[in-house]
N, C-alpha and C positions, 0 to 999 in steps of 0.2 A: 554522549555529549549532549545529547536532546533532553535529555534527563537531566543533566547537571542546570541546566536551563532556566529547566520547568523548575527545579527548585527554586535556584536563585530567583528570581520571578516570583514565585510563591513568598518567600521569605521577604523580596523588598515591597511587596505589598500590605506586609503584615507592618510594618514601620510606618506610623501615622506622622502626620506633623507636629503633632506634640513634642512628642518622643524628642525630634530631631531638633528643635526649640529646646526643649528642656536639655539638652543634648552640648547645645553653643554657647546653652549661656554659663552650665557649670566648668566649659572650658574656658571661655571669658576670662570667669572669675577666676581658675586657675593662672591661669598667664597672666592676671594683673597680681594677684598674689605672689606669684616667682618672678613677678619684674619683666618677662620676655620682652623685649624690645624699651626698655628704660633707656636712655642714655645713660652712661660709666661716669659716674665724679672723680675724675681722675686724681681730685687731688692737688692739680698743678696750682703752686702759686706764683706772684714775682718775688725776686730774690732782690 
C-alpha cells in the first residue's frame, strides 16, 4: 500500500500546471462544441 503511494505521488508530481491548463481548456472547447449545458429550443410556438 506504501508503495502504491509512493507512486501515485511520484506520478502527480510529474503533472505540471501546464499540462493541466492545456488540459481545461481543450475540454472547454469540447463542451461548447457538444452544446453541454445549451438550453433546448424546444420548438414551442403559440397556436
Amino acid at each position: 500500500m506504501k508503495n502504491k503511494l509512493n507512486s501515485l505521488a511520484l506520478f502527480a508530481s510529474k503533472i505540471d500546471r501546464q499540462r493541466i491548463q492545456v488540459f481545461f481548456v481543450v475540454l472547454s472547447l469540447a463542451m461548447l462544441v457538444l452544446g453541454v449545458g445549451a438550453p433546448d429550443d424546444g420548438g414551442y410556438s403559440s397556436r
